[in-house]
C-alpha positions as CSV (number, residue, x, y, z in Angstrom):
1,X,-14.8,-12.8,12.4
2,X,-14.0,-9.1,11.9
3,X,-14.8,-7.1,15.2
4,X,-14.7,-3.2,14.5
5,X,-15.5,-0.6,16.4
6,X,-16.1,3.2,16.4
7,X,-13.6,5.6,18.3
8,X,-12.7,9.1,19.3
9,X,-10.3,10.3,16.2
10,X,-8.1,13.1,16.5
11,X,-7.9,15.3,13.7
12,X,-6.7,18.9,12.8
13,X,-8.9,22.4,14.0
14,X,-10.2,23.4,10.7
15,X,-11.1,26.8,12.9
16,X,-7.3,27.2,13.2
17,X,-6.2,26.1,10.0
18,X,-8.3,26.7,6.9
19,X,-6.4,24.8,4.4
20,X,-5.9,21.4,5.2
21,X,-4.1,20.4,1.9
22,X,-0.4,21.8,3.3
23,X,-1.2,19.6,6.2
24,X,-1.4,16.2,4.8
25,X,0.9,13.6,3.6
26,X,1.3,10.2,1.8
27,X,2.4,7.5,4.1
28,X,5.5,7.2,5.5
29,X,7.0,4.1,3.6
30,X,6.3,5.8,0.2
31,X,8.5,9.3,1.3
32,X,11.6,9.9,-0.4
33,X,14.0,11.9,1.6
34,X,13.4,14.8,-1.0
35,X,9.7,14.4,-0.5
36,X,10.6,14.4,3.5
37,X,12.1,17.4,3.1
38,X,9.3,19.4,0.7
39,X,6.8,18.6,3.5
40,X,8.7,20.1,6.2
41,X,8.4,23.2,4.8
42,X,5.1,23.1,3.4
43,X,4.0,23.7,6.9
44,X,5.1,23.8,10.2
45,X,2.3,21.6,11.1
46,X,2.2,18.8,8.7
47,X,2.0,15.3,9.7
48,X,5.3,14.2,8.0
49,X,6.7,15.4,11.4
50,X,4.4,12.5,13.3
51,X,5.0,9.9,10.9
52,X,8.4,10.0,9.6
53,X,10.2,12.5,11.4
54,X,14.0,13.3,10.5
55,X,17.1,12.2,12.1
56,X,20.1,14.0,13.4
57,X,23.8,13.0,14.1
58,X,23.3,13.7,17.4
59,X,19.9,11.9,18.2
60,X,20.4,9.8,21.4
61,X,17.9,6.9,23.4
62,X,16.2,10.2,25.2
63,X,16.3,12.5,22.2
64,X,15.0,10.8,18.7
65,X,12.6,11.1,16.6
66,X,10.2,8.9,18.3
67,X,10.6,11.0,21.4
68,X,10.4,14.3,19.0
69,X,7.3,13.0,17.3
70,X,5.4,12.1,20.8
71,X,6.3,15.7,22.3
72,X,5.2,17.7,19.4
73,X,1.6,15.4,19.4
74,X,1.3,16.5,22.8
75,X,1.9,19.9,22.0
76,X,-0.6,19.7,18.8
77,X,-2.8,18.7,21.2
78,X,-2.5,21.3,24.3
79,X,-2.7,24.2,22.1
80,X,-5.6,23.2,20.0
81,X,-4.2,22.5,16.3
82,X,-5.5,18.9,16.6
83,X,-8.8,17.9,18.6
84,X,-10.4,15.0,19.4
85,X,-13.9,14.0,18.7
86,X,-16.2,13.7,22.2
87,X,-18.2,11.2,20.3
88,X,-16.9,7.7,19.0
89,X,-17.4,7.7,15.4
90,X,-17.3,5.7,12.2
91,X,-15.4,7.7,8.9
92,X,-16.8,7.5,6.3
93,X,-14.1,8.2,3.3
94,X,-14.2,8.9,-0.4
95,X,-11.1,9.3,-2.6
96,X,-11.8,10.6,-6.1
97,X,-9.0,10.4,-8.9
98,X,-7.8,9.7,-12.3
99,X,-6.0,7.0,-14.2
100,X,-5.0,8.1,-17.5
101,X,-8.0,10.3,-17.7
102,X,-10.6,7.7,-16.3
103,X,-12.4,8.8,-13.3
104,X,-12.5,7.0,-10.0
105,X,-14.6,6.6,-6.7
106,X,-13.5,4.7,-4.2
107,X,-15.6,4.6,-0.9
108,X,-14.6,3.0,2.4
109,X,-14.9,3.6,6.1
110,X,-11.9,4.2,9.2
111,X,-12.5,2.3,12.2
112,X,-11.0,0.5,14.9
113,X,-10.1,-3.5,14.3
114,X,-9.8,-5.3,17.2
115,X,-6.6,-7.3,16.8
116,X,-6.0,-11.1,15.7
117,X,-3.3,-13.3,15.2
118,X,-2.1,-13.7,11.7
119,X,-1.9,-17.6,11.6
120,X,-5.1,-18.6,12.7
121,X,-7.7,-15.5,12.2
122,X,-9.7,-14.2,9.4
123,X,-7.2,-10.9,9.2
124,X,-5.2,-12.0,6.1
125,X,-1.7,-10.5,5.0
126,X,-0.6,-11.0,1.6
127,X,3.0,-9.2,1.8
128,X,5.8,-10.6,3.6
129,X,7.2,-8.5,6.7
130,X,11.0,-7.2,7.7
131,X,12.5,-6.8,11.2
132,X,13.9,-3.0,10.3
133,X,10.7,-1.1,9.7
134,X,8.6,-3.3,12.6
135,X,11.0,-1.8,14.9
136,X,10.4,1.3,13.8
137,X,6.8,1.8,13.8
138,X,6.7,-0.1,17.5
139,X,9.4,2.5,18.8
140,X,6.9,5.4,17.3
141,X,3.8,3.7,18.7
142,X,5.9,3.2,22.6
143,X,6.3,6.5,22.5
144,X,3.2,8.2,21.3
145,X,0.5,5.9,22.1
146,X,-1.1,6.8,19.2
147,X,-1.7,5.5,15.7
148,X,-1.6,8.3,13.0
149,X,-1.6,6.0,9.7
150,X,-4.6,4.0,8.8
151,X,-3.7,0.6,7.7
152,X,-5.8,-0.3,4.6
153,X,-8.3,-3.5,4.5
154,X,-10.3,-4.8,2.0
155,X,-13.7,-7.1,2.8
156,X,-15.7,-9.6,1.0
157,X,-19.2,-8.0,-0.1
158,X,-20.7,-9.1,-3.4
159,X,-24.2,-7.5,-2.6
160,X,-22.1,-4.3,-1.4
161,X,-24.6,-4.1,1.0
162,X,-22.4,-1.5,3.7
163,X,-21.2,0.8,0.2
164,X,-24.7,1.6,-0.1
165,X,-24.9,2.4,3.4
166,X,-22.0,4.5,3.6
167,X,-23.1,6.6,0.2
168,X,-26.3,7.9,2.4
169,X,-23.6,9.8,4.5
170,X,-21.4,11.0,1.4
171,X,-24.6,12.8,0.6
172,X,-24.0,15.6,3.0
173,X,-21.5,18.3,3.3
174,X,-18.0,16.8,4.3
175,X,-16.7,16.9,7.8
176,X,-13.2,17.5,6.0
177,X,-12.0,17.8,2.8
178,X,-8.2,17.8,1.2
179,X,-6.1,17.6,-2.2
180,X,-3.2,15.8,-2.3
181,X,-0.2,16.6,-4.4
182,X,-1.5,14.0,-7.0
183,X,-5.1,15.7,-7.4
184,X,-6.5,13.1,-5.7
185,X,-9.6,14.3,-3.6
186,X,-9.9,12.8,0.0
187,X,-13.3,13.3,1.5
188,X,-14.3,12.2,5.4
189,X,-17.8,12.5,6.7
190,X,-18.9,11.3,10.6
191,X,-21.1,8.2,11.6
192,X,-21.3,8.6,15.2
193,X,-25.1,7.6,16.2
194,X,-25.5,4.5,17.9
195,X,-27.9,3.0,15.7
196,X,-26.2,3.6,12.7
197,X,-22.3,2.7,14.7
198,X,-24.4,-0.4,15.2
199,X,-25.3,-0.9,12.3
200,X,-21.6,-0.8,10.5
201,X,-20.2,-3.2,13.1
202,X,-22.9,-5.6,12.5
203,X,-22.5,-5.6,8.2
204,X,-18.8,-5.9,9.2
205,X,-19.3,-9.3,11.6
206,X,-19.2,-11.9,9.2
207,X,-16.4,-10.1,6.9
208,X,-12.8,-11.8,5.9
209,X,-10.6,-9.2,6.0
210,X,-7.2,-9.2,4.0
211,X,-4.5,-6.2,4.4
212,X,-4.0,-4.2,1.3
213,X,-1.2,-1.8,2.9
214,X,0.3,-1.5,6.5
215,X,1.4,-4.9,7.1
216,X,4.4,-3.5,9.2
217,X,2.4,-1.5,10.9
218,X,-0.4,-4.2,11.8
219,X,2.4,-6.8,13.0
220,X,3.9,-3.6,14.7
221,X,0.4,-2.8,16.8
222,X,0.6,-6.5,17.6
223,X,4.0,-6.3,19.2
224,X,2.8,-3.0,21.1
225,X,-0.3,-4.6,22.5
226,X,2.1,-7.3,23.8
227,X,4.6,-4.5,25.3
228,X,1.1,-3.3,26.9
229,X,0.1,-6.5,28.1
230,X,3.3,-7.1,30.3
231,X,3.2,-3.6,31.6
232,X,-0.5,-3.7,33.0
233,X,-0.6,-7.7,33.6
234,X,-4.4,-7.6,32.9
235,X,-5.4,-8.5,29.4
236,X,-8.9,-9.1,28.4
237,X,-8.6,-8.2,24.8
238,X,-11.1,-5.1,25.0
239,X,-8.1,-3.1,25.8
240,X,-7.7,-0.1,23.6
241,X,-4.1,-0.9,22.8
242,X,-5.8,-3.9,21.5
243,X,-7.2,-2.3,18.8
244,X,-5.5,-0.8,14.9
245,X,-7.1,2.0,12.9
246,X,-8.2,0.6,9.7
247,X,-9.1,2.0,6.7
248,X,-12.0,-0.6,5.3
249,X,-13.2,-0.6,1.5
250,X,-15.0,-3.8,-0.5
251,X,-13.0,-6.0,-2.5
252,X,-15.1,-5.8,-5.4
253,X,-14.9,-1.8,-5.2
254,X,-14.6,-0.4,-8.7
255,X,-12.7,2.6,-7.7
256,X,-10.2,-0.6,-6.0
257,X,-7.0,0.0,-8.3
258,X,-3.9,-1.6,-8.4
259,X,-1.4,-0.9,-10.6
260,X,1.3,-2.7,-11.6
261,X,5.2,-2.7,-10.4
262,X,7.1,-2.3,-13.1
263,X,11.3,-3.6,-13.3
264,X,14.3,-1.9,-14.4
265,X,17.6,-3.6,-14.2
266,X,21.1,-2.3,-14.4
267,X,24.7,-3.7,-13.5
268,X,24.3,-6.7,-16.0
269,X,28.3,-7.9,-16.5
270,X,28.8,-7.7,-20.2
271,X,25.5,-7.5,-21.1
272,X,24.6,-8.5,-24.9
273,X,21.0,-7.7,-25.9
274,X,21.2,-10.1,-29.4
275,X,22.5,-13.5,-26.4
276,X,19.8,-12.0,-24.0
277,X,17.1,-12.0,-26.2
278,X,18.0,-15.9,-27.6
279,X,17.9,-16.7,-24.4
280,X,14.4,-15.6,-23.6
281,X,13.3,-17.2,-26.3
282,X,13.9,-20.5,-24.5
283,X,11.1,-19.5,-22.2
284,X,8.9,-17.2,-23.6
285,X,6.9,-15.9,-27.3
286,X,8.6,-12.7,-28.4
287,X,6.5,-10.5,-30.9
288,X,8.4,-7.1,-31.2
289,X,6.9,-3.7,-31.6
290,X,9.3,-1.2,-34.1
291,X,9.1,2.3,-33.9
292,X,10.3,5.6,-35.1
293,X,10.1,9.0,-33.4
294,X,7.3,10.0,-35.3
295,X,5.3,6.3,-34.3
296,X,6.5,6.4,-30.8
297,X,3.1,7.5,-29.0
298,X,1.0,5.5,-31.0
299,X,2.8,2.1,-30.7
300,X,3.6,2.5,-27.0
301,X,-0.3,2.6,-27.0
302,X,-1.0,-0.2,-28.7
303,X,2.3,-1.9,-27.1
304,X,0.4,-1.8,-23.5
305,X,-3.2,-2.8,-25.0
306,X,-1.8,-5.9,-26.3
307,X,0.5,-6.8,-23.1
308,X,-2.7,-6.5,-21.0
309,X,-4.9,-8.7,-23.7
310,X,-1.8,-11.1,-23.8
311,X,-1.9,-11.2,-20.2
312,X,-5.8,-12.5,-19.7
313,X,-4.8,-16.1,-21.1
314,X,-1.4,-16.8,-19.9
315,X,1.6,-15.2,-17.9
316,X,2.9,-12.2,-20.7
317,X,5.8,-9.3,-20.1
318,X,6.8,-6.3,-22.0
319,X,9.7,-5.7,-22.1
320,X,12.2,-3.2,-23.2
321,X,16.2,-2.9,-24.4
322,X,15.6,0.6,-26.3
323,X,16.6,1.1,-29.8
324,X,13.6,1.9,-30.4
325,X,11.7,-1.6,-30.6
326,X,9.5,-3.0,-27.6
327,X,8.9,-7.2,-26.8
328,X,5.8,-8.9,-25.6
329,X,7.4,-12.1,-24.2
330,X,4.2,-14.8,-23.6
331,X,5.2,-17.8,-21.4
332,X,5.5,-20.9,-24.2
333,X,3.9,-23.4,-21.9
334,X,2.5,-22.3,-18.1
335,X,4.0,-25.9,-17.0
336,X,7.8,-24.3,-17.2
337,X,7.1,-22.7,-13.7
338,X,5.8,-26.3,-11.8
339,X,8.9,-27.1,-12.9
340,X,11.0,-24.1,-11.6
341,X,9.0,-23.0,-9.1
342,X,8.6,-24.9,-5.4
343,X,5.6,-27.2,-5.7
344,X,3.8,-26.3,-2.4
345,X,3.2,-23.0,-3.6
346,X,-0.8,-22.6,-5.0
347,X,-1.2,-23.0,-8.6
348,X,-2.0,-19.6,-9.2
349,X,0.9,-18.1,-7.3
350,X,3.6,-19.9,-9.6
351,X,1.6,-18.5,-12.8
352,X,1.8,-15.0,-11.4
353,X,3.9,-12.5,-13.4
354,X,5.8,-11.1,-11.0
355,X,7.0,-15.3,-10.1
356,X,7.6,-15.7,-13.8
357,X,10.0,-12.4,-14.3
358,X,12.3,-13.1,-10.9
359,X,12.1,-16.7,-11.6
360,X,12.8,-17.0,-15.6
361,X,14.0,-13.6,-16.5
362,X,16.2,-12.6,-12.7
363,X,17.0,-15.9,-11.3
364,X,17.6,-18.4,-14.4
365,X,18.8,-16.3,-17.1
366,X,20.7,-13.3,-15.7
367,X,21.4,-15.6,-12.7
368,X,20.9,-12.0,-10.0
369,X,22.0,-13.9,-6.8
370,X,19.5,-12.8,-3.9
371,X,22.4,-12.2,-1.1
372,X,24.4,-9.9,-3.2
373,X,24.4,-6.8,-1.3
374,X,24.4,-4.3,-4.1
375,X,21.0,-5.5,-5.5
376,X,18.9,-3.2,-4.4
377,X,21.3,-0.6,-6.2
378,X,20.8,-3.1,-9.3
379,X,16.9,-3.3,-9.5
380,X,14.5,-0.7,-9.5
381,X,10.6,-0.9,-9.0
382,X,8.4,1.8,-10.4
383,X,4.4,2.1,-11.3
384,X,5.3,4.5,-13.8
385,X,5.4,3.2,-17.2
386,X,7.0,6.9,-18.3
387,X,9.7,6.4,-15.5
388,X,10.8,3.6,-17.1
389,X,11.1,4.3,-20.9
390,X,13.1,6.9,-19.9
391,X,15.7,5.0,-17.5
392,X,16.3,2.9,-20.5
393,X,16.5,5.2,-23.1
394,X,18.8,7.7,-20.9
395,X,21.3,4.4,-19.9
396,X,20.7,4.5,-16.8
397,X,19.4,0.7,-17.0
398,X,19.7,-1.5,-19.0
399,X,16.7,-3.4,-19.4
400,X,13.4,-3.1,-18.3
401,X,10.4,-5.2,-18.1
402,X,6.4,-4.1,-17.6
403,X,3.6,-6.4,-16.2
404,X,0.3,-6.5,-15.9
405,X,-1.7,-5.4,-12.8
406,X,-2.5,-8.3,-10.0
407,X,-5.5,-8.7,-10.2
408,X,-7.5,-8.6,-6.9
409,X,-9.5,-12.2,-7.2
410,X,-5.4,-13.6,-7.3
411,X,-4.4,-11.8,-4.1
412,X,-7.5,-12.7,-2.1
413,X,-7.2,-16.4,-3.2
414,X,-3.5,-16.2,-2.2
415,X,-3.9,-14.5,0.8
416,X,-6.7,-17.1,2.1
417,X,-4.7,-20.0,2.1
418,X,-1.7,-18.0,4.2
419,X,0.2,-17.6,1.0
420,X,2.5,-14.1,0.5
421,X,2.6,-12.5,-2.5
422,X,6.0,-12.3,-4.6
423,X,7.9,-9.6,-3.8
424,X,6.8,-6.2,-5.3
425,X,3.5,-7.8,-6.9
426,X,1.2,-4.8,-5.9
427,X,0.4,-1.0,-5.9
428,X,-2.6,-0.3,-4.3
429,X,-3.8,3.3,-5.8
430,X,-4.4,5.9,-4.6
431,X,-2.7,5.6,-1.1
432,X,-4.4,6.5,2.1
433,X,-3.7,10.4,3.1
434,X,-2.3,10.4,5.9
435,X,-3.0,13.4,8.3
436,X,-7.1,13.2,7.8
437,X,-8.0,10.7,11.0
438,X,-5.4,9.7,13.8
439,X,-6.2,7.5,16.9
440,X,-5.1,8.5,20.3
441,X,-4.4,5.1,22.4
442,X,-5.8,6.0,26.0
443,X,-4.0,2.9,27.8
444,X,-7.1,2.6,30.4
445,X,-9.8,2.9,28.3
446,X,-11.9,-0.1,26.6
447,X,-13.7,-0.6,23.4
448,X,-16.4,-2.3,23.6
């Protein structure tokens, strides 16, 4: 099953810098180019610079910004601005944050996974993978040796046995401390006795684990352990190349959110809303929510509270044309999808909403053809319900629809049978910082 370890992290002097917050950064596959840019200057030693450095028109094979990121590591290093601990160590970590005013706790530890195959392991993916960014993370990892992102797992653990161990550590003082732009509080503290480093791996032994974030990135390590393995010609999988930094958290975590991806859709040829809505109405229930100015708030309220009550009994989507008026759209009869959707995919996956909306709404009815290059200009994904009353109401899209959040039980049962998710099905919140822990790859040591 799982086999974790503990191991030397490198993280930043707090002697030398006192405030960690201009250091840190979300990961690199949630950066906009503007956001790129705002943590370049927030300091000169933030870890955008590591993870997702910039380009120039005059980068060449021996001048990049993988070769960039692994000479400036180096230099972090010589002079001091980032150590590494003597002692292998556990980490434990605590993010604290709010949903819509609700407080959360989420508790989890950073170690080292040793690696597994995909296919035939108990390490299960639930997103699908693209050649473009595996490249990219294996050209950063062949030229730093070193893993600055933790991926994020999740683990089976109804008694939440290791939580309660880990929450004997949160007790204390934390090692280090940051606030991300968000207001999200990330907290680390240090396991590094034996006994207790023990103790961890042991709890972790029999543990499933399924891959919440960092998919590239895990199927990335793999292809750098294999670059690794021809080099030295020796493999006996204790290898430190052999190994990914993982962020580990329990399933059943409360503080374990996902939100839900949201659609907006624009470049609809000769759009009519009156044709578009008879047409749904093939498929789906349509209850409509009116509203004025002065009703706005208090609709949209109970708008999203009945979307997610519609939602526990069978597939429901909101969605929204403006003109002031928003649609709860409740699948008529859940048998529609065995019929449109491939029968060796589970049960639950053809019942999930983000299957229903790109089968029903994006492939039968507005008939979005998946090879048509400018789709990506046509469809936009957002968390943010705001975001997306706004693109409608401005004309900037056309259309947009809101789901429900996938729930976790549905992505673990997927997942276990070597099922992917639809596209865009989850948000895990709030993302790992990245900056707080980094693992330095020492190609001759093992982990053991």
């Amino acid at each position: 099953m799982a086999k974790t370890f503990p191991f030397n992290g490198v993280f930043y002097n707090k002697k030398k810098i006192k405030n960690l917050n201009k250091l840190m950064s979300q990961p690199y596959d949630v950066i906009s180019p503007r956001e790129q840019e705002e943590l370049y200057t927030d300091h000169d030693y933030n870890v955008i610079r590591l993870i997702l450095g910039k380009e120039f028109a005059g980068d060449t094979e021996f001048n990049n910004k993988y070769v960039r990121a692994a000479t400036y590591f180096e230099g972090l290093l010589r002079h001091e601005i980032l150590l590494q601990d003597k002692k292998p160590a556990y980490y434990v970590y605590e993010q604290t944050f709010k949903i819509k005013n609700q407080k959360f706790k989420r508790l989890g530890f950073i170690g080292l996974l040793r690696l597994e195959e995909l296919s035939k392991s108990k390490v299960y993916p639930h997103e699908s993978t693209f050649a473009g960014p595996k490249s990219d993370r294996l050209q950063l990892m062949l030229q730093t040796n070193a893993q600055f992102e933790s991926i994020f797992g999740m683990y089976l653990d109804k008694k939440d046995k290791l939580t309660k161990f880990l929450k004997k550590f949160a007790k204390n003082k934390p090692f280090l401390e940051a606030k991300d732009k968000a207001g999200t509080i990330h907290r680390i503290w240090k396991i590094d006795r034996k006994a207790a480093c023990d103790k961890v791996a042991k709890e972790m032994k029999d543990k499933w684990v399924f891959i919440a974030d960092g998919h590239h990135r895990y199927e990335a390590t793999m292809r750098y352990r294999d670059a690794m393995k021809d080099k030295t010609q020796r493999f006996s999988e204790d290898e430190s190349y052999n190994h990914i930094m993982m962020y580990f958290t329990n399933a059943y975590n409360k503080g374990l959110v996902v939100l839900p991806i949201h659609r907006m859709i624009k470049g609809i040829d000769n759009f009519d809303p009156l044709l578009f809505s008879f047409q749904i109405h093939e498929y789906f229930d349509i209850k409509p929510f009116d509203f004025t100015k002065r009703t706005k708030d208090k609709v949209t309220k109970k708008f999203f509270k009945e979307l997610a009550k519609e939602g526990k009994s069978r597939p429901a989507l909101g969605m929204y044309l403006g003109e002031m008026k928003f649609y709860i759209l409740t699948l008529k009869d859940p048998k529609i999808m065995d019929d449109l959707v491939d029968s060796n995919k589970p049960k639950i996956w053809r019942y999930l909403e983000p299957t229903v909306v790109q089968t029903i709404i994006m492939d039968k009815i507005l008939k979005l053809k998946k090879d048509d290059p400018a789709l990506n200009q046509r469809i936009k994904y957002s968390h943010d319900e705001e975001e997306v009353l706004a693109a409608i109401e401005n004309g900037d899209y056309q259309v947009g629809f809101f789901l429900n959040p996938t729930k976790i039980d549905d992505i673990i049962t997927i997942a276990s049978k070597y099922e992917k998710m639809p596209q865009k099905s989850t948000f895990f919140y709030p993302k790992l910082l990245s900056g707080l822990v980094m693992n330095k790859i020492d190609l001759g040591e093992r982990i053991a």
